[in-house]
DSSP file (Angstrom, degrees, kcal/mol; ACC not computed):
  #  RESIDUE AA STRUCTURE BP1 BP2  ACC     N-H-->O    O-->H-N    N-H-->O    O-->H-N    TCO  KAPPA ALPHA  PHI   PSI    X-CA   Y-CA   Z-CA
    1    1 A X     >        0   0    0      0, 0.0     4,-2.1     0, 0.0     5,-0.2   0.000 360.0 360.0 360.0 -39.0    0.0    0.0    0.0
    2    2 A X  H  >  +     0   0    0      2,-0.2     4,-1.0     3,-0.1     5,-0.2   0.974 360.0  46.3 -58.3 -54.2    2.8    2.3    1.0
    3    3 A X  H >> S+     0   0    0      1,-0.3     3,-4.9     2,-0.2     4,-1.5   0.956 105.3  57.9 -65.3 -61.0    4.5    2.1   -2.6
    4    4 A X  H 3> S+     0   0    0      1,-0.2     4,-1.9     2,-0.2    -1,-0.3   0.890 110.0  46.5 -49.1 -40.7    1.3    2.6   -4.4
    5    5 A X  H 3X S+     0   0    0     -4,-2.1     4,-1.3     1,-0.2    -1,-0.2   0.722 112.4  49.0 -48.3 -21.5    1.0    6.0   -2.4
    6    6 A X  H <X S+     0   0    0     -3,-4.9     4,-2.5    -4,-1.0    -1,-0.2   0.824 114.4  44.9 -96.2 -19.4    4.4    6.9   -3.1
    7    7 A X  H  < S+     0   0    0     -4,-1.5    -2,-0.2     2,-0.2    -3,-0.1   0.810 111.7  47.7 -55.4 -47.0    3.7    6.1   -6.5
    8    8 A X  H >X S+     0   0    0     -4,-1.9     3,-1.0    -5,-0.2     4,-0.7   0.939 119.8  47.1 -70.1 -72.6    0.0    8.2   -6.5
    9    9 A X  H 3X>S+     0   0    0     -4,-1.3     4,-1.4     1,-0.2     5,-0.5   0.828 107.9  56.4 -44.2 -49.1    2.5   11.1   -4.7
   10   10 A X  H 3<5S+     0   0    0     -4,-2.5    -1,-0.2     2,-0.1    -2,-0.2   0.689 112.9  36.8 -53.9 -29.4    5.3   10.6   -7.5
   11   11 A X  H X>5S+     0   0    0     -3,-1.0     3,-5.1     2,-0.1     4,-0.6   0.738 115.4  56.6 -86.2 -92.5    2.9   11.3  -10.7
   12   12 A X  H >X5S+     0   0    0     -4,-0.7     4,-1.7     1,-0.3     3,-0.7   0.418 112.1  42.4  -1.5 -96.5    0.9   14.2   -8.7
   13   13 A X  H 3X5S+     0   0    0     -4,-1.4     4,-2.7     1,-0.2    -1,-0.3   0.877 115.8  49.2 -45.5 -23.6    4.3   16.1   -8.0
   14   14 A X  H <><S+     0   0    0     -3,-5.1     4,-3.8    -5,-0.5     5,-0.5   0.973 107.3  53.4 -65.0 -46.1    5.6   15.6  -11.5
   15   15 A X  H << S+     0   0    0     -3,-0.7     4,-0.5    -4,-0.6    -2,-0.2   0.802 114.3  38.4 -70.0 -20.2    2.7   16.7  -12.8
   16   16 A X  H  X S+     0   0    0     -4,-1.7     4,-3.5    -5,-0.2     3,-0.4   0.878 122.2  45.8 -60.2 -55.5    2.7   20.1  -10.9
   17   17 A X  H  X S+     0   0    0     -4,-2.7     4,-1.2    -5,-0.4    -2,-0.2   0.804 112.8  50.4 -67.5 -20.0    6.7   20.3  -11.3
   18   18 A X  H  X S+     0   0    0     -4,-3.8     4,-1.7    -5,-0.2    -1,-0.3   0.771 118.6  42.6 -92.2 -33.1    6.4   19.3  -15.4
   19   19 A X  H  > S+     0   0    0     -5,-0.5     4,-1.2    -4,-0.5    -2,-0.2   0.786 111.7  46.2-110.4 -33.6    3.7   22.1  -15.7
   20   20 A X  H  X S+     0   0    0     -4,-3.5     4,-1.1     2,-0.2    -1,-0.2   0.929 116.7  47.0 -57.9 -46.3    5.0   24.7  -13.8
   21   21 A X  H  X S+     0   0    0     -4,-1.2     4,-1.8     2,-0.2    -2,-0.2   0.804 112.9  60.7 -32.7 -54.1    8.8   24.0  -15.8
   22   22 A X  H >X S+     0   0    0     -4,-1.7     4,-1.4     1,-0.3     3,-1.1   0.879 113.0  26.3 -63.5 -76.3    6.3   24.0  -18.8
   23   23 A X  H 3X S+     0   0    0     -4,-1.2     4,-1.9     2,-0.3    -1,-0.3   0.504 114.4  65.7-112.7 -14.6    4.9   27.6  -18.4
   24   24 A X  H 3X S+     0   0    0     -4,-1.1     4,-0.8     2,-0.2    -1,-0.3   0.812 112.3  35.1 -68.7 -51.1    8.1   28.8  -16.7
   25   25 A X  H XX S+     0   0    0     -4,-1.8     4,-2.0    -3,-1.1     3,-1.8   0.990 111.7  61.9 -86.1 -41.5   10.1   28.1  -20.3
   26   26 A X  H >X S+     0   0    0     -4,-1.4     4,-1.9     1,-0.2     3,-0.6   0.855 107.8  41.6 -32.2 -63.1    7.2   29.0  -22.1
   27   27 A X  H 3X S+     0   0    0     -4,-1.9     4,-0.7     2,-0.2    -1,-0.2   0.633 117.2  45.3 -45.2 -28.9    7.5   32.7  -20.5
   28   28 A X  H <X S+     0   0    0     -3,-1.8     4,-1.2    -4,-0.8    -1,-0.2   0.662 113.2  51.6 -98.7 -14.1   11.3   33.1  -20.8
   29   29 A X  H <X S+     0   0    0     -4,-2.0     4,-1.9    -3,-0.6    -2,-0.2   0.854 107.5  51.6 -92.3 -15.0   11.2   31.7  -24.4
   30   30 A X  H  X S+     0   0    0     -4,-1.9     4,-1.6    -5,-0.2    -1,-0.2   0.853 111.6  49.3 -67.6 -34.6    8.4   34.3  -25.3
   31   31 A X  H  X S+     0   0    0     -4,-0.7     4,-0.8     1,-0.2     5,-0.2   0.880 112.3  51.5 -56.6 -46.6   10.9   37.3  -23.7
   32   32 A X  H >X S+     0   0    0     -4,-1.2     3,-2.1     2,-0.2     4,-1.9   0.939  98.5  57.3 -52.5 -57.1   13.6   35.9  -25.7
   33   33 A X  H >< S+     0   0    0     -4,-1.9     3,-1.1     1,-0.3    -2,-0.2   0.909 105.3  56.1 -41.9 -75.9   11.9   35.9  -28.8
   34   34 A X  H 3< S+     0   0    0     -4,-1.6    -1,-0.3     1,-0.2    -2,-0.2   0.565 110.9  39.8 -22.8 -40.2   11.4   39.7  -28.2
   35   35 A X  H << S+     0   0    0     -3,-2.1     2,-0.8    -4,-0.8    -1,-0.2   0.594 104.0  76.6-110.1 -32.0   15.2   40.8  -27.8
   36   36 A X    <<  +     0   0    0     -4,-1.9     2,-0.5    -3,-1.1    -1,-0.0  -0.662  58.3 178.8-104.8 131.3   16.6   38.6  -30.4
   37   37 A X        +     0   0    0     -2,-0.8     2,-0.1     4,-0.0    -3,-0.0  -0.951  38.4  63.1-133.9 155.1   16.2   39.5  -34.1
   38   38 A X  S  > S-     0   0    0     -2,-0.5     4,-2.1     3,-0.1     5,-0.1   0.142  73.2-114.6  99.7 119.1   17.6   37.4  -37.3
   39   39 A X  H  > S+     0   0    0      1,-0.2     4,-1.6     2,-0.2    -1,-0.1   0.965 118.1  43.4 -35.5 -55.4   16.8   34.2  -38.6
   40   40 A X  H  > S+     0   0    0      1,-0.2     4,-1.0     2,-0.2    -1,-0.2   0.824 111.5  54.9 -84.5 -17.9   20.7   32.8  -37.8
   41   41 A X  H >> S+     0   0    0      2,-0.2     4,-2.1     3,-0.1     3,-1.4   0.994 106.4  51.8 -69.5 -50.6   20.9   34.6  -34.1
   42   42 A X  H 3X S+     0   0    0     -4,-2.1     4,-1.1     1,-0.3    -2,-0.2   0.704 113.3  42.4 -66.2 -38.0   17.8   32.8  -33.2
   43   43 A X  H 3< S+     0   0    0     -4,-1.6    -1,-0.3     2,-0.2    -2,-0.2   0.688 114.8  51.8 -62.6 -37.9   19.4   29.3  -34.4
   44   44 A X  H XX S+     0   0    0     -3,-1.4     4,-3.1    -4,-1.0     3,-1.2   0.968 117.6  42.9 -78.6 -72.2   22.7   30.2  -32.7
   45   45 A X  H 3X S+     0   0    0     -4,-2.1     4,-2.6     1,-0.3    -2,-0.2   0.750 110.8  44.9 -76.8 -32.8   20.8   30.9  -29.8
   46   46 A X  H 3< S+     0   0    0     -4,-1.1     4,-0.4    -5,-0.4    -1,-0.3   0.598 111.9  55.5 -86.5  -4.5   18.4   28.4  -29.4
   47   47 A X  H X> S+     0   0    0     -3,-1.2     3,-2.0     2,-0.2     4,-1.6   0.807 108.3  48.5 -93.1 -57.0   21.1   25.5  -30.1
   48   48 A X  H >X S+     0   0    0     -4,-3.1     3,-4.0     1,-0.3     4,-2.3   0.895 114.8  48.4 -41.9 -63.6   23.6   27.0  -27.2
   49   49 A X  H 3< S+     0   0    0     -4,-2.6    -1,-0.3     1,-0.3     4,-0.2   0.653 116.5  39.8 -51.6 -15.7   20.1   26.9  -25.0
   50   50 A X  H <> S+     0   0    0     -3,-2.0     4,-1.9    -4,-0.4     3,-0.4   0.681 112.5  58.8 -98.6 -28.4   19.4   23.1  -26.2
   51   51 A X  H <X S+     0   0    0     -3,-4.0     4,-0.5    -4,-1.6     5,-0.2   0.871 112.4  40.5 -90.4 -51.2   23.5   22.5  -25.8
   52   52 A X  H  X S+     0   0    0     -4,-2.3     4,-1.7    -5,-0.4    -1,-0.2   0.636 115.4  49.0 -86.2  -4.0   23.1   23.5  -21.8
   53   53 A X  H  > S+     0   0    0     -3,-0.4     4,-1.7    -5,-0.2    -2,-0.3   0.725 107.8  58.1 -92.9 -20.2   19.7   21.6  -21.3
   54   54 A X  H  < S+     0   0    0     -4,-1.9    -2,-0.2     1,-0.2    -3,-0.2   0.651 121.1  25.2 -73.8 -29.9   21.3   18.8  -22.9
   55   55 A X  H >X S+     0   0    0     -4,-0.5     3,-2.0     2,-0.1     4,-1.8   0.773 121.1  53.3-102.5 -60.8   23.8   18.9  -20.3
   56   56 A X  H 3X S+     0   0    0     -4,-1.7     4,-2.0     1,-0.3    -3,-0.2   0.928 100.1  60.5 -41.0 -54.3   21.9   20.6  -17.3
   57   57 A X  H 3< S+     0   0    0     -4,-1.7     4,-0.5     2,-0.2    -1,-0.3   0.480 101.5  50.9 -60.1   0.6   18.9   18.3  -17.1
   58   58 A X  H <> S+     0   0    0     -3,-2.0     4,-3.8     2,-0.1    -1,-0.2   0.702 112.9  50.8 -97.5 -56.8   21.0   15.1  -16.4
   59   59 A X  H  X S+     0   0    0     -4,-1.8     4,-0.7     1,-0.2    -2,-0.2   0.764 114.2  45.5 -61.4 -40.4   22.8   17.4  -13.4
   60   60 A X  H >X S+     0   0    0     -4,-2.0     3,-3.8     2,-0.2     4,-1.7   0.980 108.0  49.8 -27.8 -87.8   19.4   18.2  -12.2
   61   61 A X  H 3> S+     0   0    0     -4,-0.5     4,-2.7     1,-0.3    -2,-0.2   0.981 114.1  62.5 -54.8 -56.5   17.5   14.6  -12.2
   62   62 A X  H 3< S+     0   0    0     -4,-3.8    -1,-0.3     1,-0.2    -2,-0.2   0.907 103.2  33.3 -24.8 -61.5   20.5   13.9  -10.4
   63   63 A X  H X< S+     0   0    0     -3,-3.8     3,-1.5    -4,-0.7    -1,-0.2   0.805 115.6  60.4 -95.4 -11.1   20.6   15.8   -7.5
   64   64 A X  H 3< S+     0   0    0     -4,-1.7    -1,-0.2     1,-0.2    -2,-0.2   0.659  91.8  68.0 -46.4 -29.8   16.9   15.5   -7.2
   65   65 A X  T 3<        0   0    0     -4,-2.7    -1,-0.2    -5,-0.3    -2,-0.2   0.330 360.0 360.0 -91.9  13.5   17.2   12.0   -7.0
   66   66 A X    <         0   0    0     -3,-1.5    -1,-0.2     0, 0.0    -2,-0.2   0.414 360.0 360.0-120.2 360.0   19.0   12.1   -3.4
């Protein structure tokens, strides 16, 4: 019984933390959008930002997971 509750508890906070994340990048990518003009800055920019989640989100789940 305990694990299905931690289980029940395990979706529930994802699904808060995935949706908050969600509207979080949504908001910073709309700002962005604003500041940066040009097709090839926008590509430049949004590969660096892909380059550090690529890296960052591993480093994250990590240290969440003790």
């Amino acid at each position: 019984m305990a694990a299905f509750l931690a289980e029940l508890l395990f979706d529930l906070v994802g699904s808060l933390v995935g949706s908050w994340l969600r509207q979080a990048a949504a908001a910073v990518c709309a700002w962005l959008d604003t500041k940066i003009h040009g097709r090839a800055a926008r590509f430049v920019v949004g590969g660096l930002l892909g380059l550090a989640a690529y890296f960052l989100v591993p480093v994250i789940a990590g240290l969440l997971g003790f």
